[in-house]
LUMFI-28501 format. One line per field, with one value per residue (C-alpha): x, y, z; residue number from 1. Coordinates in pm, 1 decimal, always signed. Each point is the difference from the previous one (the first is absolute). Layout:
c1	c(X|...)
c2	c(Y|...)
c3	c(Z|...)
num	c(NUM|...)
//
This chain:
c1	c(-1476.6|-244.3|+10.6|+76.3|+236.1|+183.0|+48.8|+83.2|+293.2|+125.4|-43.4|+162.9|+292.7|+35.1|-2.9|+231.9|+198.1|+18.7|+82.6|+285.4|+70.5|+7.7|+259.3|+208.1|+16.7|+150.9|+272.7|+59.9|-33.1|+315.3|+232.3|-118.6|+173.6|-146.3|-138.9|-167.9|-99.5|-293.2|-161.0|+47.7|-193.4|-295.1|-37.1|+0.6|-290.3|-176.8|+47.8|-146.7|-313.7|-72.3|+70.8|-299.8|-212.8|-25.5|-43.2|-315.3|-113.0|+88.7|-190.1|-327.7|-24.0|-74.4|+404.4|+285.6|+292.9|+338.1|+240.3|+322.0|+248.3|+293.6|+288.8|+68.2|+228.1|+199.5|+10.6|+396.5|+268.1|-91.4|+361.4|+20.3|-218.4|+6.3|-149.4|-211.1|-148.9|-6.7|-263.2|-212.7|-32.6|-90.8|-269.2|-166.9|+12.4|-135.6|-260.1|-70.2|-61.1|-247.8|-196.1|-31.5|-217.7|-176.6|-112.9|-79.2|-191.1|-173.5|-389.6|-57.6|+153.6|+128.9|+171.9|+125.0|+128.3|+148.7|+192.7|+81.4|+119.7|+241.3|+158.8|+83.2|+156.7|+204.2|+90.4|+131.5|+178.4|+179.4|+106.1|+122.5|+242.8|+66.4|+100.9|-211.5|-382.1|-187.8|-251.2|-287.6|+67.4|-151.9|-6.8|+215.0|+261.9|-107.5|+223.5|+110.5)
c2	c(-497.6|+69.5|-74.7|+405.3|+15.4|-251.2|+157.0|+334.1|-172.8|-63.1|+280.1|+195.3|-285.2|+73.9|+400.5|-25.5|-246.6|+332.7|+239.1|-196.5|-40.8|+392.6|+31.6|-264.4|+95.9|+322.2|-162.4|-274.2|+236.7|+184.1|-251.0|-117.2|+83.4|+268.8|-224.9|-193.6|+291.7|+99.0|-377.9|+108.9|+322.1|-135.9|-268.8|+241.2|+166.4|-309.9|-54.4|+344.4|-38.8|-342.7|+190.7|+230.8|-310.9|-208.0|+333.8|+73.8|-406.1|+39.2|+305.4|-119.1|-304.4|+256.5|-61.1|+215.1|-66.2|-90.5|+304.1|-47.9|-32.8|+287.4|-189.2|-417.7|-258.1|-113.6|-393.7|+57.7|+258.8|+139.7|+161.6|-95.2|-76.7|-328.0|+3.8|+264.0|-235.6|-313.9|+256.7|+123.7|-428.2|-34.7|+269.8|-128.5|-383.9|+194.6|+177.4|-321.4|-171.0|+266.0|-6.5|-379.4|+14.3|+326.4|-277.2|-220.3|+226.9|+182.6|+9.3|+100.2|-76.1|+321.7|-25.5|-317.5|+78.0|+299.8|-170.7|-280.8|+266.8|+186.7|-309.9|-107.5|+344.7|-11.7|-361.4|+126.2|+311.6|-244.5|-241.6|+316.3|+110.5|-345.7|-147.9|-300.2|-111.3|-194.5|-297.8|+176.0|+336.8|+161.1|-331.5|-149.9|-248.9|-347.9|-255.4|-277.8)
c3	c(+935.8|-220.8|-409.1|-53.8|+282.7|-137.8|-329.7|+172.7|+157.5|-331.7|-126.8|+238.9|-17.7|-347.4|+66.3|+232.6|-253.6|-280.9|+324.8|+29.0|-373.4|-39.6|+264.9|-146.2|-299.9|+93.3|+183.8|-289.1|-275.5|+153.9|-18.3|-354.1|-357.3|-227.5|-209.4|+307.8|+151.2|-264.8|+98.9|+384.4|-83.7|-198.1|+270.8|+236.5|-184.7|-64.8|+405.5|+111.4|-245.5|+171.4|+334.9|-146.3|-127.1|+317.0|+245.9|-206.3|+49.6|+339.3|+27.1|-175.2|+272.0|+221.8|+199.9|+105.9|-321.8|+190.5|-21.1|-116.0|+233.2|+45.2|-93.1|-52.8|+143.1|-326.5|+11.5|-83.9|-110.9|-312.2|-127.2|-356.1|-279.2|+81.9|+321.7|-143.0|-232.7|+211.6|+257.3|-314.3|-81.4|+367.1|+43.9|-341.1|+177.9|+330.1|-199.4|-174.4|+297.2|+114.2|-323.0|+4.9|+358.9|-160.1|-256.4|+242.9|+239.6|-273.9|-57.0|-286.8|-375.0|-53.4|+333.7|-90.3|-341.8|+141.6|+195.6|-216.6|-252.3|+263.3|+133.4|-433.6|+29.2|+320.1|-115.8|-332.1|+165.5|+259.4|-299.4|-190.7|+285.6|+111.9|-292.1|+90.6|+36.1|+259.8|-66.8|+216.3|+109.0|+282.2|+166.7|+287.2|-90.2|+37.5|+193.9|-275.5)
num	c(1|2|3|4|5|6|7|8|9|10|11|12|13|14|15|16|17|18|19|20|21|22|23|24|25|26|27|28|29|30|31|32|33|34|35|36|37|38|39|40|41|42|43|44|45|46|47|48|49|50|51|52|53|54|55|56|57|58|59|60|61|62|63|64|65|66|67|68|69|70|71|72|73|74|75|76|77|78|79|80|81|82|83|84|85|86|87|88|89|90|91|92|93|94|95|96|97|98|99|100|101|102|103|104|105|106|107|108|109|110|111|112|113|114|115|116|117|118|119|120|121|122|123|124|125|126|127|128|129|130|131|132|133|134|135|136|137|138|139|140|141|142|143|144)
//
């Protein structure tokens, strides 16, 4: 794979990452209180703009951006506000994750601080609706 293939892949990892994010949102943001449901919606904004970000850095290396999908599998019931909050804290650790191998694929600084600065967000979202941080975010547990 070449160096710009590479960074492709994670771009279009991280696109498909916001696809998600926009679809969960809607489906989170429904089972939220009022007062929750203004954070769902600005997220949700803040998700479709990076939706519109990485299709035009997609675009400019010359690939096909990924297409969102229809509909997603939910990872669990989402009936209350509590589940509804427990998915928005997982699709910020998911988009996390996503943004921390943009970082590492990227080739350029912007890239790279672009990347850097979207996983800081998703990692603060996740803590917000979690209720609880993790020592490296976007990055697999590691055995004790």
């Amino acid at each position: 794979m070449t160096p710009n293939e590479v960074v492709i892949e994670a771009l279009q990892a991280a696109l498909a990452g916001e696809h998600a994010s926009v679809w969960a949102y809607g489906v989170a943001g429904a089972r939220l209180p009022e007062a929750a449901q203004e954070q769902a919606r600005t997220l949700l904004d803040i998700h479709r703009a990076s939706v519109v970000r990485l299709t035009a850095l997609v675009d400019q290396r010359g690939a096909a951006p990924v297409a969102a999908e229809v509909a997603y599998a939910l990872p669990f019931p989402v009936e209350d506000a509590a589940s509804a909050r427990r998915l928005a804290a997982l699709l910020e650790r998911r988009l996390a994750a996503v943004y921390a191998d943009l970082v590492a694929a990227a080739d350029s600084r912007q890239l790279r601080t672009t990347g850097a600065l979207r996983l800081r967000d998703a990692a603060v979202r996740a803590a917000e609706w979690s209720g609880r941080t993790e020592a490296f975010p976007g990055l697999p547990d590691l055995p004790a």
